[in-house]
C-alpha positions as CSV (number, residue, x, y, z in Angstrom):
1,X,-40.9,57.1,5.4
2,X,-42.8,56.4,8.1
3,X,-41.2,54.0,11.4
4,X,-42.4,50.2,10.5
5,X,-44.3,48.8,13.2
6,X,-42.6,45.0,13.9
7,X,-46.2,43.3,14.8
8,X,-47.4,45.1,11.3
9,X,-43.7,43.6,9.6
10,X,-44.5,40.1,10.9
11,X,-48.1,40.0,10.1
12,X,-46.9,40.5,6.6
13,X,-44.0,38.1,6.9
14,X,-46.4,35.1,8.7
15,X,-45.9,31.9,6.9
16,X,-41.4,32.3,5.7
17,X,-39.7,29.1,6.2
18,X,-36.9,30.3,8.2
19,X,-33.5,31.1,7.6
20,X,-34.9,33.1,4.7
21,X,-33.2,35.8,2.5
22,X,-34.6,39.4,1.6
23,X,-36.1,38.1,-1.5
24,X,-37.9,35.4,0.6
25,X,-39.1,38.4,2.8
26,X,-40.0,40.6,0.0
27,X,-41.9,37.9,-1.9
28,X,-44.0,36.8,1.0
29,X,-44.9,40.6,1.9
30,X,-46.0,40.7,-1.7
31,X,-48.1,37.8,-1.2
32,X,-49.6,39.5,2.1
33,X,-50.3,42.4,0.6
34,X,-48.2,44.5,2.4
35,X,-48.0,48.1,2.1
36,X,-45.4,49.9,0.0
37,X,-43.7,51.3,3.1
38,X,-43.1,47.6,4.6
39,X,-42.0,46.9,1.1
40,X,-40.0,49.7,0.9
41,X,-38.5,49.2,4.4
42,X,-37.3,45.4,3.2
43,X,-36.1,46.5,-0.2
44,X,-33.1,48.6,2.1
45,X,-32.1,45.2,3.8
46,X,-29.0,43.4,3.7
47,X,-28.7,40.2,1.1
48,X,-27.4,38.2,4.6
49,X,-29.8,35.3,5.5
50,X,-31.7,35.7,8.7
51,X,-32.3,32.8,10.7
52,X,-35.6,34.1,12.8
53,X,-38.3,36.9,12.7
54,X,-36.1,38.7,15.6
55,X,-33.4,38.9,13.3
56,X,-35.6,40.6,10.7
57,X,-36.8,43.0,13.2
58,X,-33.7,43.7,14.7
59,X,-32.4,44.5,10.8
60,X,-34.8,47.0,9.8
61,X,-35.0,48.7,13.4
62,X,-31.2,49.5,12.6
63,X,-32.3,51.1,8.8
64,X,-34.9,53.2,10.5
């Protein structure tokens, strides 16, 4: 799998009401049309709520 880029992930993820949970995420990506390896990458996150963007990108920098 190849390293997400976190300017790519947000593009993707522009427009979640924050605190949002992976399903929020995923859904939005969808919507985006993001790639399967974003999609991929935010299928492997936690089911915790995350309260910003940073908090996304810090969560799938530690899956990588």
């Amino acid at each position: 799998m190849t390293k997400v880029n976190p300017i790519q992930l947000q593009k993707y993820l522009k427009g979640v009401d924050y605190p949002a949970n992976k399903q929020d995420l995923l859904d939005r990506a969808r919507q985006e049309s993001a790639d399967e390896n974003i999609l991929s990458t935010l299928e492997q996150l936690s089911d915790e709520e995350f309260e910003t963007p940073a908090d996304v990108s810090k969560a799938v920098g530690a899956i990588e």
